[in-house]
Biotite code that builds the C-alpha atoms (Angstrom):
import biotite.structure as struc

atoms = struc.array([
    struc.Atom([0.000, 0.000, 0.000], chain_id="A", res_id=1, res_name="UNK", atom_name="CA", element="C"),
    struc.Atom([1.059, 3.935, -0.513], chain_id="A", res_id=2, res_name="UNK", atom_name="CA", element="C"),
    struc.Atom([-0.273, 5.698, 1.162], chain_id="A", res_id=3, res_name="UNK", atom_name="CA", element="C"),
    struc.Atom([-0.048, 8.564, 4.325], chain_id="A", res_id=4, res_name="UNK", atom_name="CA", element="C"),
    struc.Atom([-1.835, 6.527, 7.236], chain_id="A", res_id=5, res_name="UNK", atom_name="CA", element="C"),
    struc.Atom([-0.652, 8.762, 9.418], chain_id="A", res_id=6, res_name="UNK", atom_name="CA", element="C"),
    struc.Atom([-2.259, 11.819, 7.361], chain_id="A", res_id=7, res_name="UNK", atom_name="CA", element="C"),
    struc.Atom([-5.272, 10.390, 6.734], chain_id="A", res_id=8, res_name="UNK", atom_name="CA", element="C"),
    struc.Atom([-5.676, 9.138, 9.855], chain_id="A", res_id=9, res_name="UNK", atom_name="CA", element="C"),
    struc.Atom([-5.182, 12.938, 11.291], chain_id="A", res_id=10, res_name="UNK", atom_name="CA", element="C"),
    struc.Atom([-8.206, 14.019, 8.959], chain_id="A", res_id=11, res_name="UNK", atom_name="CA", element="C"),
    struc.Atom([-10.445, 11.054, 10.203], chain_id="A", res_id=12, res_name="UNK", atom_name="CA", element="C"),
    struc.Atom([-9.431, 12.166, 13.806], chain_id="A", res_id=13, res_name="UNK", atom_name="CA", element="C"),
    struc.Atom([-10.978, 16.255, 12.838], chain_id="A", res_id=14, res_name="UNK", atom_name="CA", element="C"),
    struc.Atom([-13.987, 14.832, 10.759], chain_id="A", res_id=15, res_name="UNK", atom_name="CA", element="C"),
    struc.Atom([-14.446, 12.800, 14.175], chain_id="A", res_id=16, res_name="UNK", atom_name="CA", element="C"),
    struc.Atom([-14.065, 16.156, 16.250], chain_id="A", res_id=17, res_name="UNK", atom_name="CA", element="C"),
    struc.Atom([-15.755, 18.522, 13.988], chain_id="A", res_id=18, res_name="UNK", atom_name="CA", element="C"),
    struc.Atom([-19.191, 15.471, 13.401], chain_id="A", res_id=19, res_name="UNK", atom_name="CA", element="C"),
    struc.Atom([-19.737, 16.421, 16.649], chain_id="A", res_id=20, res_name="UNK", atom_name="CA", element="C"),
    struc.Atom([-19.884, 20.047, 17.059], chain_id="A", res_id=21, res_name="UNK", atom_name="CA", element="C"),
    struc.Atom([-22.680, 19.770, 14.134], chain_id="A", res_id=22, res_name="UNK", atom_name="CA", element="C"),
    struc.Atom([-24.254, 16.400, 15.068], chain_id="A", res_id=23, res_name="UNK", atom_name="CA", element="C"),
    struc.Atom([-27.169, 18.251, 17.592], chain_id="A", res_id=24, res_name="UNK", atom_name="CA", element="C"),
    struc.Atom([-27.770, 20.388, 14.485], chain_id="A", res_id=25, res_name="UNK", atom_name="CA", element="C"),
    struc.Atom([-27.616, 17.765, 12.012], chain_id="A", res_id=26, res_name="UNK", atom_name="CA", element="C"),
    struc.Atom([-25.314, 19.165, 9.332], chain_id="A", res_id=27, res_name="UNK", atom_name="CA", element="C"),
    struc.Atom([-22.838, 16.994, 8.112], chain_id="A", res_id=28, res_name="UNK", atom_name="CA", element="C"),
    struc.Atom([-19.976, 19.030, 9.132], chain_id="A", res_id=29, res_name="UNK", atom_name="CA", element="C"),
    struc.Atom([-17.316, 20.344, 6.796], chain_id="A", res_id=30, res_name="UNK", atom_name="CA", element="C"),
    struc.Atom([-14.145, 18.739, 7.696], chain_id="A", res_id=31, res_name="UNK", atom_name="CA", element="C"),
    struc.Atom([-11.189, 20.375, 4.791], chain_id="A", res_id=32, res_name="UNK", atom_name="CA", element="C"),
    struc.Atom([-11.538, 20.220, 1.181], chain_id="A", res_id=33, res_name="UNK", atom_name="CA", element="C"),
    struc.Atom([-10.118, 16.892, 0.573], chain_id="A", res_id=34, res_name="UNK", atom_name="CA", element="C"),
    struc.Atom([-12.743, 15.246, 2.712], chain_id="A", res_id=35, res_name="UNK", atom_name="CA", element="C"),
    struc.Atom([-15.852, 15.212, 0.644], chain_id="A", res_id=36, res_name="UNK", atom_name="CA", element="C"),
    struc.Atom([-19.167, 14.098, 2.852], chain_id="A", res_id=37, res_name="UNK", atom_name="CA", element="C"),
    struc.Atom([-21.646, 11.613, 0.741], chain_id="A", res_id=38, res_name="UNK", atom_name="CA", element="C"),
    struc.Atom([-23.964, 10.855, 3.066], chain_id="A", res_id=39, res_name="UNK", atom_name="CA", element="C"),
    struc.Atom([-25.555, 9.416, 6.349], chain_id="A", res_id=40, res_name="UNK", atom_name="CA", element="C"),
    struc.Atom([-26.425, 6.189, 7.543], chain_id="A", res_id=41, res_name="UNK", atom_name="CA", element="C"),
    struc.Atom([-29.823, 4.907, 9.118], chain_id="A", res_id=42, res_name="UNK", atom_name="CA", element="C"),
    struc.Atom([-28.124, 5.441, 12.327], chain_id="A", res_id=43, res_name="UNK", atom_name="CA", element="C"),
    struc.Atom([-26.403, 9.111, 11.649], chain_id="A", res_id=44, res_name="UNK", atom_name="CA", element="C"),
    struc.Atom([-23.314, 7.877, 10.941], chain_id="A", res_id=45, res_name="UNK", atom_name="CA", element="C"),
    struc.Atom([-21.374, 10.483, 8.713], chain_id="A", res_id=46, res_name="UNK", atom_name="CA", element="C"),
    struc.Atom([-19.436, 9.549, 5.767], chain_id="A", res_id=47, res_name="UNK", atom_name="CA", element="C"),
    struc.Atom([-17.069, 11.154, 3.950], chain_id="A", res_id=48, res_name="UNK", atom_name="CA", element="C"),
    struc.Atom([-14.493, 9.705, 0.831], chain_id="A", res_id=49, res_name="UNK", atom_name="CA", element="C"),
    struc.Atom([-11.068, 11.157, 0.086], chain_id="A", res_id=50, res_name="UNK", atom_name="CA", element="C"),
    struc.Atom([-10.558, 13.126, -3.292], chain_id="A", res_id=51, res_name="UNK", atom_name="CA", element="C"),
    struc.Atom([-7.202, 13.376, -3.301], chain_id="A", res_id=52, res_name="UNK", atom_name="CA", element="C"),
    struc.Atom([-6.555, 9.602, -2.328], chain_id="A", res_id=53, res_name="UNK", atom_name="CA", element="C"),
    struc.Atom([-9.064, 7.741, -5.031], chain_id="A", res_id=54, res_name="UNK", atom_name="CA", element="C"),
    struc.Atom([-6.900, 6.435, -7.616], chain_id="A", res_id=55, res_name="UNK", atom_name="CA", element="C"),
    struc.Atom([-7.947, 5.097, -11.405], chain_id="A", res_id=56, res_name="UNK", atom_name="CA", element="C"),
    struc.Atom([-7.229, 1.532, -11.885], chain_id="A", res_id=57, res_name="UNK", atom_name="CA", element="C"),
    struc.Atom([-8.464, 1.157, -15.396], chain_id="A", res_id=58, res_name="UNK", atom_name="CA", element="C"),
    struc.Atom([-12.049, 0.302, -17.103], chain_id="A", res_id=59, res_name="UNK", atom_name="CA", element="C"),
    struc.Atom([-13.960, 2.709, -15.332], chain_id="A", res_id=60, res_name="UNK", atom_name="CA", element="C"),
    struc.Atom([-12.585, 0.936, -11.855], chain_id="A", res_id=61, res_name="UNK", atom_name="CA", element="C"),
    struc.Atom([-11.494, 3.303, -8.639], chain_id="A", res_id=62, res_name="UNK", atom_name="CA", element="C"),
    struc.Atom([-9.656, 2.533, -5.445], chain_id="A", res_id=63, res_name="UNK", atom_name="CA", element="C"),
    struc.Atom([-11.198, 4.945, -2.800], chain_id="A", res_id=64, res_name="UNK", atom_name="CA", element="C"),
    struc.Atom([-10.945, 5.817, 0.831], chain_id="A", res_id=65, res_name="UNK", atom_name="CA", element="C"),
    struc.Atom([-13.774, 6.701, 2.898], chain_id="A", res_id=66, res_name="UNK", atom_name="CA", element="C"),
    struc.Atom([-14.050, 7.508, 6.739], chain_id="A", res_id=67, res_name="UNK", atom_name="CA", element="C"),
    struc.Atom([-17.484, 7.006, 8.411], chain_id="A", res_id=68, res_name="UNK", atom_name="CA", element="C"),
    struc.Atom([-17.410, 8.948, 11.822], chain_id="A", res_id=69, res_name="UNK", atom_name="CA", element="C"),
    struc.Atom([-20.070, 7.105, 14.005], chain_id="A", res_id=70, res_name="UNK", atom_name="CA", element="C"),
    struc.Atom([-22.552, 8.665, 15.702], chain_id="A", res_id=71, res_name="UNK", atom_name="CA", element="C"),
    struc.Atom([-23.478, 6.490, 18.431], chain_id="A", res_id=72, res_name="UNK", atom_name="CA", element="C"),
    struc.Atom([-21.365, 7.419, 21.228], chain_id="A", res_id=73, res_name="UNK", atom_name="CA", element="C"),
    struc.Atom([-24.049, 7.276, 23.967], chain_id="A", res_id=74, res_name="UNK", atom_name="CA", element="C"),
    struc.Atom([-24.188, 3.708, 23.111], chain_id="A", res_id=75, res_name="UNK", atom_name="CA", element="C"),
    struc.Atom([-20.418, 2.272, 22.868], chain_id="A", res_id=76, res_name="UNK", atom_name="CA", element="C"),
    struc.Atom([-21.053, -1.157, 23.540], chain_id="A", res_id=77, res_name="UNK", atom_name="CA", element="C"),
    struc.Atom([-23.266, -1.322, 20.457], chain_id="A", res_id=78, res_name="UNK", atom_name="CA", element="C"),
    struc.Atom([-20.272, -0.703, 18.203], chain_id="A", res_id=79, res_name="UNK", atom_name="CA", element="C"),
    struc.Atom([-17.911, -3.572, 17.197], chain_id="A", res_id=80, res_name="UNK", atom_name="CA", element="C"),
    struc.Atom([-15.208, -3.395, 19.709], chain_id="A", res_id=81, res_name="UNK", atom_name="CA", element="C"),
    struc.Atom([-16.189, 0.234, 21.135], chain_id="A", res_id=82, res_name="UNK", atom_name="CA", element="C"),
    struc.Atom([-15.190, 1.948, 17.302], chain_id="A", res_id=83, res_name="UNK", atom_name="CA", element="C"),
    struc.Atom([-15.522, 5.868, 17.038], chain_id="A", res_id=84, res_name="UNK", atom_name="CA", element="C"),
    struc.Atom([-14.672, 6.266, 13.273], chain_id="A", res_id=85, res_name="UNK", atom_name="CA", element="C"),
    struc.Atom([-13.958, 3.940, 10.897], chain_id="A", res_id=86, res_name="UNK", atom_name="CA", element="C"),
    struc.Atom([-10.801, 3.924, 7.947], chain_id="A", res_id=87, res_name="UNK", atom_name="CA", element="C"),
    struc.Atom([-12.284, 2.089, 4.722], chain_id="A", res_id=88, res_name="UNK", atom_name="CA", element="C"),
    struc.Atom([-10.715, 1.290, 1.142], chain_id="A", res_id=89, res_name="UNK", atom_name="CA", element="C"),
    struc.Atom([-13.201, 0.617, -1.698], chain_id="A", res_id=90, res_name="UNK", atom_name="CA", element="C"),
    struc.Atom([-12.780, -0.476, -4.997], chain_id="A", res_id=91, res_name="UNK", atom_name="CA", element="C"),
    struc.Atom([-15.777, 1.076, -7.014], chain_id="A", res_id=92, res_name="UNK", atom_name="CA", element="C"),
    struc.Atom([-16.697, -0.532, -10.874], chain_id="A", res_id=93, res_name="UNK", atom_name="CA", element="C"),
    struc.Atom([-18.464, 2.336, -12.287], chain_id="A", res_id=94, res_name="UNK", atom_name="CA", element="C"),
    struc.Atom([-19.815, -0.149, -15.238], chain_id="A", res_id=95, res_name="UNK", atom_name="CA", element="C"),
    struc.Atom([-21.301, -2.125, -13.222], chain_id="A", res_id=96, res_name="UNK", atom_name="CA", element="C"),
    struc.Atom([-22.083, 0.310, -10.218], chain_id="A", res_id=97, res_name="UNK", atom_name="CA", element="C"),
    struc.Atom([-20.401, -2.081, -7.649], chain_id="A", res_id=98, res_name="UNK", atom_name="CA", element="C"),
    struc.Atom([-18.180, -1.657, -4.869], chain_id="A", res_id=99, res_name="UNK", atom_name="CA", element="C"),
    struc.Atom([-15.669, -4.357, -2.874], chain_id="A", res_id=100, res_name="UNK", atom_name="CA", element="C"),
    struc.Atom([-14.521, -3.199, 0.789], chain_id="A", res_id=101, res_name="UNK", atom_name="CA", element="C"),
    struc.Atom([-10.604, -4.526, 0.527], chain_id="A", res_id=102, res_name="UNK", atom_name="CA", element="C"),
    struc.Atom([-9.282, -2.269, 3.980], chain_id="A", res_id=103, res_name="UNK", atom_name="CA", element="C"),
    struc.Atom([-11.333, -1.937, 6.971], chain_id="A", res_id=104, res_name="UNK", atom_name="CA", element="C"),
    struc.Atom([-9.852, -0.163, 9.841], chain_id="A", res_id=105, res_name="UNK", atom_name="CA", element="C"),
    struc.Atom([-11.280, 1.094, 13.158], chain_id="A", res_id=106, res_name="UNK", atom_name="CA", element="C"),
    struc.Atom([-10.360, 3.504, 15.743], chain_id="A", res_id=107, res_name="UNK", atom_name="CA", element="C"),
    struc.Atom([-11.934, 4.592, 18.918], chain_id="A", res_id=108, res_name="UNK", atom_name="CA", element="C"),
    struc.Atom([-12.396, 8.488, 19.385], chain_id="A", res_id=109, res_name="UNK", atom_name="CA", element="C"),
    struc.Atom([-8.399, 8.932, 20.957], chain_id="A", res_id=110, res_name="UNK", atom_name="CA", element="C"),
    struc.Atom([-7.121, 7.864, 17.669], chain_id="A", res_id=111, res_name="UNK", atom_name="CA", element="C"),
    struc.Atom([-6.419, 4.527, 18.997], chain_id="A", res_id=112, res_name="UNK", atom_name="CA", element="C"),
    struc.Atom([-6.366, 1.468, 16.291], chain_id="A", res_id=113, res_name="UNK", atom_name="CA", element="C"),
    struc.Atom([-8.414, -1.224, 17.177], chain_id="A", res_id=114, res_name="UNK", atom_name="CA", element="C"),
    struc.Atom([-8.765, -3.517, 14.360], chain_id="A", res_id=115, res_name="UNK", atom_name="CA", element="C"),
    struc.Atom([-7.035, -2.911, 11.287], chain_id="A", res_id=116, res_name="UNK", atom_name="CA", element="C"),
    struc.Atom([-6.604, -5.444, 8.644], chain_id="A", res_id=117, res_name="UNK", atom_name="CA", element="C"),
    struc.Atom([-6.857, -5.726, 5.188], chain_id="A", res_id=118, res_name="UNK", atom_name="CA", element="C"),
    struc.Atom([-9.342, -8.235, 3.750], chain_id="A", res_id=119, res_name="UNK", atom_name="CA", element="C"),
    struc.Atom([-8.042, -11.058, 1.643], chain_id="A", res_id=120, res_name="UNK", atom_name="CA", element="C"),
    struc.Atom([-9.527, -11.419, -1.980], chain_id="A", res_id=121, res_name="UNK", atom_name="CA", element="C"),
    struc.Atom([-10.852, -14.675, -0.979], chain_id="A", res_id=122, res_name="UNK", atom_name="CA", element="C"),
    struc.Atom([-12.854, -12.930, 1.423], chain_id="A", res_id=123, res_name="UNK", atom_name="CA", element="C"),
    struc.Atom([-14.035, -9.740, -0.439], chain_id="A", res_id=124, res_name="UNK", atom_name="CA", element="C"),
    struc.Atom([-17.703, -9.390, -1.407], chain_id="A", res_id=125, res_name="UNK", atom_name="CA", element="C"),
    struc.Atom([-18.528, -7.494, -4.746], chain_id="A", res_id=126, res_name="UNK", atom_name="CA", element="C"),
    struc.Atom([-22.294, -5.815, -3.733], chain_id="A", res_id=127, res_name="UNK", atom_name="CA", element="C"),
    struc.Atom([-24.671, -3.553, -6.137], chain_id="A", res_id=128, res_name="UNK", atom_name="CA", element="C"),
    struc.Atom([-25.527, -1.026, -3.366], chain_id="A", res_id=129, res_name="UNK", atom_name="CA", element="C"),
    struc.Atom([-29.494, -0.138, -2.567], chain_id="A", res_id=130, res_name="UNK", atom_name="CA", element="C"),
    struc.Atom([-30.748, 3.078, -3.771], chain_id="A", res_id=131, res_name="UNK", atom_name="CA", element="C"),
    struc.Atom([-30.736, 5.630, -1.144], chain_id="A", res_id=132, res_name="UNK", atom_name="CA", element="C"),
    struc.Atom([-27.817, 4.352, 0.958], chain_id="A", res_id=133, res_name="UNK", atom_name="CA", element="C"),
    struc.Atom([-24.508, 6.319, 1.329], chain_id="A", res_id=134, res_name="UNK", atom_name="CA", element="C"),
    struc.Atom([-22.736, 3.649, -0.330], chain_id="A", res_id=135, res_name="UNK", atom_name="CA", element="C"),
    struc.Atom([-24.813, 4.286, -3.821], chain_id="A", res_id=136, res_name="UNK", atom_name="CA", element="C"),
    struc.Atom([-24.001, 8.099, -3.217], chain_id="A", res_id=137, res_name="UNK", atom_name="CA", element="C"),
    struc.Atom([-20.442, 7.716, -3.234], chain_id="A", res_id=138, res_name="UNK", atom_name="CA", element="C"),
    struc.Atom([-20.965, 5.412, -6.392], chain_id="A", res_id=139, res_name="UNK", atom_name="CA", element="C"),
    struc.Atom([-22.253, 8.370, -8.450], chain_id="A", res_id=140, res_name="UNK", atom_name="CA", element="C"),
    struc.Atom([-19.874, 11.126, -7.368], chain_id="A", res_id=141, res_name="UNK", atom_name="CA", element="C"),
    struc.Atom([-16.967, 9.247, -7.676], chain_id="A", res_id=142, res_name="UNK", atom_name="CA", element="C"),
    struc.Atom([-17.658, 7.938, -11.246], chain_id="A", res_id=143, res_name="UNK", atom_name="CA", element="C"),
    struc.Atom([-19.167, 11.246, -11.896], chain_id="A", res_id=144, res_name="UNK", atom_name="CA", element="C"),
    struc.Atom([-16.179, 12.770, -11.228], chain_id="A", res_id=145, res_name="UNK", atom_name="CA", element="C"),
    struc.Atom([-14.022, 10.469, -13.663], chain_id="A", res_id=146, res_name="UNK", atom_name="CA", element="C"),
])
């Protein structure tokens, strides 16, 4: 992998912060220019994707990062493993409007890793996201933005 963990890590750490000055109001908050919000969860989690990390692979396929900051905070031990935000790697197939989850991280609130791992091919699932999700959303703006 190349790329700045440490960097990107920092940015998921102020989306974190800055979700909740804004999540009593419920704005998605605006967390740098790089950090690009698409959307919000059944349960208020906020996600964002990374502009200047998505990379082309070729045949209308994209590898992009995303962050979801969760929004459940009052109720910890309903998150895997107590997880604040989450670090995620996607590859998106704008043809076919599909995305695979290859990296999925988590950190508590501190910045603290708690499960970080990426997931073997063997183990990847390929899913055709439901209209209306955030998942869909980042489908269309980052193929829109090829």
């Amino acid at each position: 992998m190349n790329y700045d963990a440490g960097a990107m890590k920092q940015s998921a750490v102020a989306a974190a912060l800055a979700f909740f000055g804004t999540v009593s109001a419920g704005a998605m908050p605006v967390i740098g220019s790089d950090w690009v919000p698409y959307g919000r969860n059944a349960t208020g989690d906020a996600h964002y994707w990374m502009k200047s990390e998505t990379r082309d692979l070729g045949n209308g396929v994209l590898r992009v990062w995303a962050t979801i900051v969760l929004a459940r905070v009052d109720k910890v031990s309903e998150r895997p493993f107590g997880a604040g935000y989450l670090m995620r790697r996607y590859v998106v197939s704008c043809p076919s409007e599909s995305l695979t989850l290859d990296v999925d991280n988590s950190y508590m609130y501190d910045d603290a890793p708690l499960i970080v791992y990426a997931i073997s091919p063997a183990n990847q699932t390929t899913v055709v996201p439901v209209p209306g999700t955030p998942e869909k959303a980042l489908i269309g703006l980052v193929c829109a933005k090829r």
